[in-house]
C-alpha positions in Angstrom: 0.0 0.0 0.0 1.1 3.6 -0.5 -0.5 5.6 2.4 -3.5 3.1 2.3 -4.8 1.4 5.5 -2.5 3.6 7.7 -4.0 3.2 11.1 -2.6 0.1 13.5 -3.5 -3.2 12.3 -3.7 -2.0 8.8 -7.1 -0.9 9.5 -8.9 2.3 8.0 -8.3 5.7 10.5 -11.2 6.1 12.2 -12.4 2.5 11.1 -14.2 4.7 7.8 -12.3 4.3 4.6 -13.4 8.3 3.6 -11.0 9.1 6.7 -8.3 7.2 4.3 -5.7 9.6 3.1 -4.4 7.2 -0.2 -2.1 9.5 -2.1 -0.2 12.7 -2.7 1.1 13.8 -6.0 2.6 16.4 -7.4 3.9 17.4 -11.4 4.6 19.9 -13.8 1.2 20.0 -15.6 2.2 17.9 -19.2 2.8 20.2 -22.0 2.5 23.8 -19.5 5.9 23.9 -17.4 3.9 26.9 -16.1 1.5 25.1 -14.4 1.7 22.6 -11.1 -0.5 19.3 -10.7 -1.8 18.1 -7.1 -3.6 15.3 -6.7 -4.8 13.7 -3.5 -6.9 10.4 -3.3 -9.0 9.2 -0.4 -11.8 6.3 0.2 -10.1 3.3 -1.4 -12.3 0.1 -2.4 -9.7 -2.2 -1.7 -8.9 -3.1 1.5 -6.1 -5.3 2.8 -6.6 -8.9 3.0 -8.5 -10.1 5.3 -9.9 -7.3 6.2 -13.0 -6.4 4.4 -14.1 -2.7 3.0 -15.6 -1.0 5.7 -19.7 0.0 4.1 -19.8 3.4 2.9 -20.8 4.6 -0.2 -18.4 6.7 -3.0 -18.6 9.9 -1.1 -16.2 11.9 0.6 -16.7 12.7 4.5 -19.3 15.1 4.9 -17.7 18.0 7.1 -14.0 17.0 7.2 -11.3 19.2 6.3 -9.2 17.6 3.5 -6.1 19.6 2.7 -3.1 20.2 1.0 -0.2 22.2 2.4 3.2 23.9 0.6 6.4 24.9 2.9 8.4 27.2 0.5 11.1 28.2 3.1 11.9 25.1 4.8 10.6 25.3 7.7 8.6 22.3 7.8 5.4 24.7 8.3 2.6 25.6 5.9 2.5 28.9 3.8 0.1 28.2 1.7 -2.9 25.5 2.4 -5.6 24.4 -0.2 -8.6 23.0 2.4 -12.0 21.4 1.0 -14.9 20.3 2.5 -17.7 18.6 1.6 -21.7 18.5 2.1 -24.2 15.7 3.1 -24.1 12.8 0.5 -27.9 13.3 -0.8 -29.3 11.3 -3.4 -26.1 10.4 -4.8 -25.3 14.1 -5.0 -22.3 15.9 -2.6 -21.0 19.3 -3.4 -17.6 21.1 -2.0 -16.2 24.1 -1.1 -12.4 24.9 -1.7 -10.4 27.7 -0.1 -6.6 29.3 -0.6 -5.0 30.5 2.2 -1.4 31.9 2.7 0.8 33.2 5.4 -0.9 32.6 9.3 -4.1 31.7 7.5 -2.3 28.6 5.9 -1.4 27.5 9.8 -4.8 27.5 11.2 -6.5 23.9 11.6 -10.0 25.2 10.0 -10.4 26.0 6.3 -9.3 29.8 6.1 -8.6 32.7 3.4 -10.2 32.6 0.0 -13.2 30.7 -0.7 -12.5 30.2 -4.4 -14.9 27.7 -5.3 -18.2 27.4 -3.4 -21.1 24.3 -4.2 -19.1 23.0 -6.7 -20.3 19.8 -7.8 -18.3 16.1 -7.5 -18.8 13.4 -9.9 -19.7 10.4 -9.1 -20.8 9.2 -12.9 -17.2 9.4 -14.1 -17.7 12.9 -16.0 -14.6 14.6 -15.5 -16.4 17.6 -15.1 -14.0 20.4 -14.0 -14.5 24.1 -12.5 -12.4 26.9 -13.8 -12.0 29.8 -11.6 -10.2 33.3 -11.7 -8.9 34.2 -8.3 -6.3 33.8 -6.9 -5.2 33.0 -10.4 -6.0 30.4 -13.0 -7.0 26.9 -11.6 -8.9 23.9 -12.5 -10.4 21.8 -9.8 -11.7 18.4 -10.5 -13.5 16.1 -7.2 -15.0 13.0 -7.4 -15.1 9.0 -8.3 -11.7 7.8 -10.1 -9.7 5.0 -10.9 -7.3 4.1 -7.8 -3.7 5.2 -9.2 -1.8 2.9 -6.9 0.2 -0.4 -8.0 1.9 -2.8 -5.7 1.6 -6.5 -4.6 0.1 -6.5 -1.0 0.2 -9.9 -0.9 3.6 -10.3 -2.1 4.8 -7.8 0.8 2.8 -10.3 3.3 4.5 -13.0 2.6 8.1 -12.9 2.8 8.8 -10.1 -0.6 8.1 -12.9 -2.6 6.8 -11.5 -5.5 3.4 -12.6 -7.4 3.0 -10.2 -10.0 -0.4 -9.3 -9.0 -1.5 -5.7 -8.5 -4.2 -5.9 -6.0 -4.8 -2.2 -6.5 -6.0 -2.9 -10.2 -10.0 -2.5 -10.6 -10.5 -0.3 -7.3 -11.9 3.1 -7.0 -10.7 6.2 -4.8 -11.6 10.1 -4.1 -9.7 11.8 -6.2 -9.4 16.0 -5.5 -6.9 17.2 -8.0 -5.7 21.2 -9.3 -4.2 22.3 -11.8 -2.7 25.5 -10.3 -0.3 28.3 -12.0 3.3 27.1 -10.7 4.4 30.5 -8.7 1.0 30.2 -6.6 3.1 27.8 -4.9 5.7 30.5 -4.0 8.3 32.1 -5.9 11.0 29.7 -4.9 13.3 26.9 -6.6 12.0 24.2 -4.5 8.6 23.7 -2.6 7.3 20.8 0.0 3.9 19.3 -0.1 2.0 16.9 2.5 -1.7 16.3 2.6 -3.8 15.5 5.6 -7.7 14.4 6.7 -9.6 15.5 9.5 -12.9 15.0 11.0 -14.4 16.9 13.6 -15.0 14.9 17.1 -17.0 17.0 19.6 -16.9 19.9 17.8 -13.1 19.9 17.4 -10.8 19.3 14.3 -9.3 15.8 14.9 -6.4 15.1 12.5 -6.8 11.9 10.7 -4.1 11.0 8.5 -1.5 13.1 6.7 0.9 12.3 4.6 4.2 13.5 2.3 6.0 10.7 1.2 4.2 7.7 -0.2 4.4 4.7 1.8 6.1 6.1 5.3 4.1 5.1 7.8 2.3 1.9 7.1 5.7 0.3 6.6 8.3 2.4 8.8 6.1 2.8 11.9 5.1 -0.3 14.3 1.5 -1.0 15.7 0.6 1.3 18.6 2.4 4.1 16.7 0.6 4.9 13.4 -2.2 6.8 14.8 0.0 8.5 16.8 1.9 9.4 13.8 -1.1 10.6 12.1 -2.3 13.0 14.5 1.2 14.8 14.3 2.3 17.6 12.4 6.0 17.7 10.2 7.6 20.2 11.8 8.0 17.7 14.8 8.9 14.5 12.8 13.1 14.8 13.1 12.5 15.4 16.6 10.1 12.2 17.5 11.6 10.0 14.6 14.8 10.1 13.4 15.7 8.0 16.2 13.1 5.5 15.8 13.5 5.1 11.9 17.0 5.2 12.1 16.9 1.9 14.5 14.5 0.4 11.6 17.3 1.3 8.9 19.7 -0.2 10.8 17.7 -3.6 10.8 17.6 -3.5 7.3 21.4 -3.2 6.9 22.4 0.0 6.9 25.3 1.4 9.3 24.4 4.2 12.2 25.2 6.9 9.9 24.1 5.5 7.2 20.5 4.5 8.6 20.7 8.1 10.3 21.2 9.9 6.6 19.0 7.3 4.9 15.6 8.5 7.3 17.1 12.3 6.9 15.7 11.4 3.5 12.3 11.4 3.7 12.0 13.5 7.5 10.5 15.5 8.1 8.0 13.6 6.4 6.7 16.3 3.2 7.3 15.5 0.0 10.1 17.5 -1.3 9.7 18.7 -5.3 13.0 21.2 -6.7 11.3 22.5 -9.7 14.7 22.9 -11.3 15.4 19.0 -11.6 13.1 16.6 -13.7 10.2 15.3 -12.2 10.1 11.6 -10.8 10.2 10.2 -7.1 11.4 11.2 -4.4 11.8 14.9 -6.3 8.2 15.0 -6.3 5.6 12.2 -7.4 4.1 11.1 -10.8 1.2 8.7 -11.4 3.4 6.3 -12.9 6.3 6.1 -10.3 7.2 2.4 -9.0 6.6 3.6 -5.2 6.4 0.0 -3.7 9.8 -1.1 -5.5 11.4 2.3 -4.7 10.1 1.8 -0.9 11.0 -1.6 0.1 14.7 -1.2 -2.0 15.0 1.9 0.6 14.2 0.0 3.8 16.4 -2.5 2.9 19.5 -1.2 1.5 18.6 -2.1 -2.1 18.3 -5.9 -1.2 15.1 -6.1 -2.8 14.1 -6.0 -6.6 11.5 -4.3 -8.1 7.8 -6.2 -7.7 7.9 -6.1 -11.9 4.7 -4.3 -11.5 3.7 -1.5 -14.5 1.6 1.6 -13.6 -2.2 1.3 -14.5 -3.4 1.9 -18.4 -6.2 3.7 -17.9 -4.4 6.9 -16.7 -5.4 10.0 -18.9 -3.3 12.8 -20.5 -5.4 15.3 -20.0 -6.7 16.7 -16.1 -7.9 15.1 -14.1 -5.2 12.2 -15.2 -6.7 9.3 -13.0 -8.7 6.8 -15.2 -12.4 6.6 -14.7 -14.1 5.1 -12.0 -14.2 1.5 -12.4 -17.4 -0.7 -12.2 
């Protein structure tokens, strides 16, 4: 999995699958090195084996915040934050509302700053049907029902790295919110740092969820009693509370103290780093078709393991919102 079934026990956060923070990507927009791509997906259909899909329809939670943050100095902080929320699931109809916030704005837990797209509509049908909107610039917002993006063999990572060949991703369905953003509404800087997060309100109070940077950090780095933990933290703490801890892990997998030390340097705090000066592909930001599960397991082990032999999925699209449709 990439950031899928990231609570303990491999289980959904909050036991609801729409709580599920799946996958971050970011990419120059194909054929507009002007323009940025961010994509996060939420609510898979799979689930890990044997656990079965918790029963909730295709809709995103109704009143969490889903959001996507950008550190342009470093500091591990937000400066600019994209939140969304979303109504009651009605008659197979949800709409959302999106807001841009910068500066103190970005660091507030509620949905702040500019509400630049109000009752927009999320498909559910498979019509990409996109909203265009002026301010703050130029972007193109797409929500709703899509192909899951993901490949990896689960079951070949359950039992011993013995590869199978089989994507158990294939044929699933997530929530896909993606923007197609001009690149210097992202700050004016060579290189920018992304992470994503969920959360649901629990007595009247914003309860972080899940949150995520890099693909495929916690489920596989952190032990049981320690992911949710993880995922109600923020990434200016994460050197601080793990470099010990995942350094210990490297070690396991045969790297030396330093080495283990300057391998988890690598991806902590955990955001996912993108220098828009140096071609795109993982871990300088993320495209659809990167091998993350190959990429991850060679990292935790010091390159001991090959690649699953896995392809990305064909039904990705050139054109926004770039997952496939929704499958049946």
């Amino acid at each position: 999995m990439s950031n899928h079934f990231s609570a303990d026990n491999l289980k959904f956060p909050g036991d609801d699958r729409r709580l599920d923070l799946t996958d971050l990507f970011l990419f120059t927009a194909p054929g507009d090195p002007g323009r940025t791509v961010l994509i996060i997906d939420s609510n898979p259909t799979s689930a890990p084996p044997p656990i079965p899909a918790t029963a909730t329809g295709p809709e995103f939670y109704p009143g969490a915040v889903y959001r996507i943050n950008i550190d342009t100095d470093g500091d591990a902080r937000a400066d600019i934050a994209f939140s969304f929320t979303f109504s009651e699931y009605e008659n197979g109809v949800q709409t959302g509302t999106a807001w841009y916030a910068t500066g103190r704005e970005a660091r507030l837990a509620e949905p702040a700053g500019l509400i630049f797209a109000d009752s927009f509509p999320v498909s559910f049908d498979g019509s990409e049907r996109s909203v265009l909107v002026d301010e703050p610039a130029p972007i193109r917002l797409f929500a709703g029902l899509r192909s899951d993006p993901f490949f990896a063999d689960v079951e070949g990572a359950l039992h011993g790295l013995k590869w199978t060949l089989h994507d158990d991703f294939a044929g699933n369905n997530v929530d896909s919110i993606a923007l197609d953003v001009p690149s210097d509404l992202l700050g004016s800087g060579r290189e920018i740092g992304v992470w994503a997060s969920i959360s649901r309100r629990v007595d009247g109070v914003l309860e972080q969820m899940d949150r995520g940077g890099n693909p495929a950090m916690n489920p596989f780095i952190n032990p049981d009693g320690e992911k949710n933990l993880y995922n109600s933290r923020q990434p200016a703490d994460d050197v601080a509370n793990y470099l010990g801890p995942w350094s210990q892990a490297l070690e396991k997998g045969g790297y030396s103290p330093e080495e283990a030390r300057e391998a988890a340097l690598m991806f902590l705090p955990d955001i996912l780093r993108y220098d828009r000066a140096k071609p795109i592909s993982y871990p300088n930001g993320r495209k659809l078709i990167d091998d993350i599960y190959s990429y991850r397991f060679a990292w935790l082990t010091r390159g001991k393991v090959s690649p699953t032999g896995l392809k990305p999925h064909d039904d990705l699209q050139l054109h926004f919102p770039y997952l496939g449709p929704p499958n049946p």
